[in-house]
DSSP file (Angstrom, degrees, kcal/mol; ACC not computed):
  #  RESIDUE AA STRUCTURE BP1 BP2  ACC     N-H-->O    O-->H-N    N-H-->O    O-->H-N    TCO  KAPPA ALPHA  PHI   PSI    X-CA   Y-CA   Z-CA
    1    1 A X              0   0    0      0, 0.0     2,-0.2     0, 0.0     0, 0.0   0.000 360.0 360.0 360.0 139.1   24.3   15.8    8.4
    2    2 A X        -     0   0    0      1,-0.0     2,-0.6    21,-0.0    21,-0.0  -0.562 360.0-159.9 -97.8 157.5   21.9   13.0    7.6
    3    3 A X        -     0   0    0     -2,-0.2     2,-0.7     2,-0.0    -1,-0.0  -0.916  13.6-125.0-129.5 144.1   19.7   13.4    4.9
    4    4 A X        +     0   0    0     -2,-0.6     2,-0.3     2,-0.0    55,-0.2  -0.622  44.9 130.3 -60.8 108.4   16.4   12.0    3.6
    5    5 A X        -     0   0    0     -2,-0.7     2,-0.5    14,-0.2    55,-0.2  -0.913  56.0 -88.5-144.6-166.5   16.1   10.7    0.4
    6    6 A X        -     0   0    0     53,-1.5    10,-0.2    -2,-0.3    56,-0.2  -0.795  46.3-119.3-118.6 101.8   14.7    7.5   -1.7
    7    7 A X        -     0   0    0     -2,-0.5    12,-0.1     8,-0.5    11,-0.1   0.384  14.0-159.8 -34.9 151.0   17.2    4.7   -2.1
    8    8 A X  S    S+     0   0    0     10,-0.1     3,-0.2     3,-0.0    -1,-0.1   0.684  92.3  41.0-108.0 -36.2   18.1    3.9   -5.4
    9    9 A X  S    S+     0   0    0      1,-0.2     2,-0.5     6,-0.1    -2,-0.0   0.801 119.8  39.9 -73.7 -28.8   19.5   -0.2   -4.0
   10   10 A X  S    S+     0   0    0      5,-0.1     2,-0.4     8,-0.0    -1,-0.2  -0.934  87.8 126.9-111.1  88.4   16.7   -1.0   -1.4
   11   11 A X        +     0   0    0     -2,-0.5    -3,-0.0    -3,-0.2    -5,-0.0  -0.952  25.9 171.1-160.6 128.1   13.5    0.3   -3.4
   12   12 A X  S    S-     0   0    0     -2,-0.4    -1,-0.1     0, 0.0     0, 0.0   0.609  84.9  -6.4 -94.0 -67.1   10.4   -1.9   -4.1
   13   13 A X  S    S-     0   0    0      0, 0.0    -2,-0.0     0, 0.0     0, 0.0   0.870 142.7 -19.8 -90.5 -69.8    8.1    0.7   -5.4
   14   14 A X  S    S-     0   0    0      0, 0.0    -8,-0.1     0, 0.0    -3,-0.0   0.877  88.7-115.2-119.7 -56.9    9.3    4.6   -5.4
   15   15 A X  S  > S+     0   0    0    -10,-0.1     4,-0.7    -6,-0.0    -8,-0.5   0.318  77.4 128.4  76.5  36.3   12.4    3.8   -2.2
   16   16 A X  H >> S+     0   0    0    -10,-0.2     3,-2.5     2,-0.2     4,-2.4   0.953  73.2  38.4 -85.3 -68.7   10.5    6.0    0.3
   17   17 A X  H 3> S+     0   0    0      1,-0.3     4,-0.6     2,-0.2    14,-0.2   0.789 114.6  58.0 -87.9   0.1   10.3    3.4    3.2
   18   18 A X  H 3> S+     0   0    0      2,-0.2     4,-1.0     3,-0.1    -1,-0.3   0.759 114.4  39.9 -94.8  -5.5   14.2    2.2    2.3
   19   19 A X  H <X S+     0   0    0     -3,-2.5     4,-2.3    -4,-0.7    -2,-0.2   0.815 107.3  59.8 -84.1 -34.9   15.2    5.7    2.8
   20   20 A X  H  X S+     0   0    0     -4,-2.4     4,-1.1    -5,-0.2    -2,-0.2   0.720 110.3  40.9 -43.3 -30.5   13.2    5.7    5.4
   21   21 A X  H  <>S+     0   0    0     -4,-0.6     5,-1.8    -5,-0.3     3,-0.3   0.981 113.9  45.2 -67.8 -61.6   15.3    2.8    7.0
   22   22 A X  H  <5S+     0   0    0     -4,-1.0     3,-0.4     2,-0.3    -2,-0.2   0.778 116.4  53.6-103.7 -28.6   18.7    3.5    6.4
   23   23 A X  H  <5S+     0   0    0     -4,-2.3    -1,-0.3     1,-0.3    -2,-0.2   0.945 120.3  35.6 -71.5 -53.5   17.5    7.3    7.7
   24   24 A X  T  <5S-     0   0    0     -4,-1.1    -1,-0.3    -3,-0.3    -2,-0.3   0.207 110.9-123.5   7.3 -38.9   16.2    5.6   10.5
   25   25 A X  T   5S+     0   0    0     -3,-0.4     2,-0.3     1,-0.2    -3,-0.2   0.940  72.4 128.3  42.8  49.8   19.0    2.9   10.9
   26   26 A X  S   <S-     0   0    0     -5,-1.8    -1,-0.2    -6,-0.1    -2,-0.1  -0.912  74.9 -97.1-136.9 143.7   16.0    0.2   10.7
   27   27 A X     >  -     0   0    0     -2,-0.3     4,-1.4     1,-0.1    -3,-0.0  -0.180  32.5-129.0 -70.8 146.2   15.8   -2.3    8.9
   28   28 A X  H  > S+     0   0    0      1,-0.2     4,-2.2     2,-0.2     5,-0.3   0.876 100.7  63.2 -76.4 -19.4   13.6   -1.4    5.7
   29   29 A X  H  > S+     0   0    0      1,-0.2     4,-4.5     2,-0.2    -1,-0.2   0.940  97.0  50.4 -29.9 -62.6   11.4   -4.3    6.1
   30   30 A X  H  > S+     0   0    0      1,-0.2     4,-1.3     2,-0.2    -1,-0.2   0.685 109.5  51.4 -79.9 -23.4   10.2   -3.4    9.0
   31   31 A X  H  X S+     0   0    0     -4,-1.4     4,-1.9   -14,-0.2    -1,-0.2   0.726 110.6  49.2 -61.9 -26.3    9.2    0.2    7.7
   32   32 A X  H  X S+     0   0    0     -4,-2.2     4,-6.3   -15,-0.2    -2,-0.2   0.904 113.9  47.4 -77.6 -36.5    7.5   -1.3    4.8
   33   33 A X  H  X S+     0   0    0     -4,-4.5     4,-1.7    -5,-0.3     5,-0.2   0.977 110.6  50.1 -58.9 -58.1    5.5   -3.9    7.5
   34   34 A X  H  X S+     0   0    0     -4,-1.3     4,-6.0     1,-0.3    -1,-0.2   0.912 114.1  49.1 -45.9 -52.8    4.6   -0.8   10.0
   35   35 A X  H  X S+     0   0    0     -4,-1.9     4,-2.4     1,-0.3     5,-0.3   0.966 110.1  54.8 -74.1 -27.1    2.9    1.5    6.4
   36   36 A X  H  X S+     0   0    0     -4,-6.3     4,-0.6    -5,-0.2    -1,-0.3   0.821 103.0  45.6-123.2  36.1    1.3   -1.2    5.7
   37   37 A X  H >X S+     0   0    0     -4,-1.7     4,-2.9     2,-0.1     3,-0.6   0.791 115.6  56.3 -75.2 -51.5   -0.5   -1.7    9.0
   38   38 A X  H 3< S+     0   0    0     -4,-6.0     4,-0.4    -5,-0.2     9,-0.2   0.790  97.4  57.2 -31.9 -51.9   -1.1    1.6    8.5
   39   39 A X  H ><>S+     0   0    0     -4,-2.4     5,-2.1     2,-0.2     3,-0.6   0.847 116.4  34.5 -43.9 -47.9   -2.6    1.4    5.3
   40   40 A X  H X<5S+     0   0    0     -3,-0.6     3,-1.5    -4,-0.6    -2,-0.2   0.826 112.7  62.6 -93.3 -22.9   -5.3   -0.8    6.4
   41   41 A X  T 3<5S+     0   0    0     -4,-2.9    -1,-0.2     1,-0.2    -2,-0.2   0.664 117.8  31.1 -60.2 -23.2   -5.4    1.0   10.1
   42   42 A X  T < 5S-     0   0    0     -3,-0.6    -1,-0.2    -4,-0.4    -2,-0.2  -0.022 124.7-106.4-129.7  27.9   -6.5    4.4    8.2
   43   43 A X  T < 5 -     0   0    0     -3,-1.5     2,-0.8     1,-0.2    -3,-0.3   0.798  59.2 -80.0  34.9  68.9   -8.4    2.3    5.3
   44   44 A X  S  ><S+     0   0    0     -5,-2.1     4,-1.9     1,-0.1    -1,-0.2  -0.512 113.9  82.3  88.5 -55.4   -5.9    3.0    2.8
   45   45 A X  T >4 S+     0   0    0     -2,-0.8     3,-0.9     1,-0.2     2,-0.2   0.376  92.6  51.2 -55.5-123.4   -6.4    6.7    1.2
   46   46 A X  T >> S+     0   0    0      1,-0.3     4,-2.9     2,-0.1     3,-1.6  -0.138 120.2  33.7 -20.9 -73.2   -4.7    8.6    3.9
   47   47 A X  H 3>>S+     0   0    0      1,-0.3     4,-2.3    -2,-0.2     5,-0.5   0.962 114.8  57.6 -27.0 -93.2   -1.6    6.5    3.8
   48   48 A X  H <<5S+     0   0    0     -4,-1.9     4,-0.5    -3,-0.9    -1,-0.3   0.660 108.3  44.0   9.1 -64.8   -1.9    5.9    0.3
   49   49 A X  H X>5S+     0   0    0     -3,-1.6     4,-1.6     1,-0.2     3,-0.7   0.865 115.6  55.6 -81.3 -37.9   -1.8   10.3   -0.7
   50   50 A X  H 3X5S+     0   0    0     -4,-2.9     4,-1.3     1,-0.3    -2,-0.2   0.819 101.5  51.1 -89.3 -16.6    1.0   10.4    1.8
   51   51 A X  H 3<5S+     0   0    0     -4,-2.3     4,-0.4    -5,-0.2    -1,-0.3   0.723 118.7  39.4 -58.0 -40.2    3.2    7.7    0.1
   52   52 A X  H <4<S+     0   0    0     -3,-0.7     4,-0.3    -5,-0.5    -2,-0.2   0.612 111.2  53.1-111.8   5.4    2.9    9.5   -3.2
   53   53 A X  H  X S+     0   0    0     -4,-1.6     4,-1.1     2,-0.1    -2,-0.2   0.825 113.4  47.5 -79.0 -38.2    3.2   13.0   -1.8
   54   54 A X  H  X S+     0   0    0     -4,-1.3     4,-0.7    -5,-0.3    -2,-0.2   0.623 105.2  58.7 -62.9 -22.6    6.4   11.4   -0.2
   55   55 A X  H  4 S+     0   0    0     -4,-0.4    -1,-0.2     1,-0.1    -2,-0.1   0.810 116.7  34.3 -70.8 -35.7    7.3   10.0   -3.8
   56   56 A X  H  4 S+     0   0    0     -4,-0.3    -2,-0.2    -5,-0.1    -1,-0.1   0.534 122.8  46.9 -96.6 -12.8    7.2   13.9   -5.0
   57   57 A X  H  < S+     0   0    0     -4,-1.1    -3,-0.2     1,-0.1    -2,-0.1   0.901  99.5  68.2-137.6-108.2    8.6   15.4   -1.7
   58   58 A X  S  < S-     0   0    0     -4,-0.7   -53,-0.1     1,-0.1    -1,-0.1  -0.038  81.4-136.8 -75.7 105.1   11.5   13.2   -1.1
   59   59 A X        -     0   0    0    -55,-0.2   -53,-1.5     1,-0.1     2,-1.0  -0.329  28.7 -89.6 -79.1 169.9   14.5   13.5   -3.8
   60   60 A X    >   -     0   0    0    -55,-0.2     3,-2.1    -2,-0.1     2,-0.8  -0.549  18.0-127.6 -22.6  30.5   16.4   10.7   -5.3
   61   61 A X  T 3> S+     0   0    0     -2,-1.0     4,-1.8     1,-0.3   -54,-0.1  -0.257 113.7  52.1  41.8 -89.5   19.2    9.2   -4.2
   62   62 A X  T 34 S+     0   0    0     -2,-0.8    -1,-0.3   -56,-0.2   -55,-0.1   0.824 111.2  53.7 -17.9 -58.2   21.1    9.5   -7.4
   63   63 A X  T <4 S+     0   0    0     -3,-2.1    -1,-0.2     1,-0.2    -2,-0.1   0.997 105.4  58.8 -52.9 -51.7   20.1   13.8   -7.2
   64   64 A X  T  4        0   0    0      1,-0.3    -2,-0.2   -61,-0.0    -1,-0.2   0.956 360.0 360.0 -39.9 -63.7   21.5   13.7   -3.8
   65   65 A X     <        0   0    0     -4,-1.8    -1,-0.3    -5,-0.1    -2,-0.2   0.572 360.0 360.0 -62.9 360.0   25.1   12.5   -4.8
């Protein structure tokens, strides 16, 4: 069963859009480009709260295993 979490290898920030990738099977690039058209498409907050709700929501990599 696939699972969500936030890469501990692919991670700029927190790893929410490189779990998002590999969860996905997309390249993480191209999640991190999409949020942040997003960001600027919903003038930042929205995005923004949901990135760090996603930070607090989505466990660890490392927890997982």
């Amino acid at each position: 069963m696939k699972r969500l979490y936030r890469t501990q290898h692919d991670r700029k920030l927190t790893g929410v859009c490189g779990g998002f990738g590999q969860y996905f099977t997309i390249d993480p690039t191209v999640v991190r480009i999409i949020f942040v058209v997003l960001i600027f498409a919903t003038a930042f907050f929205p995005m923004l709260i949901a990135y760090v709700i996603a930070t607090m929501l989505i466990p660890n990599e490392q927890d997982v295993r």
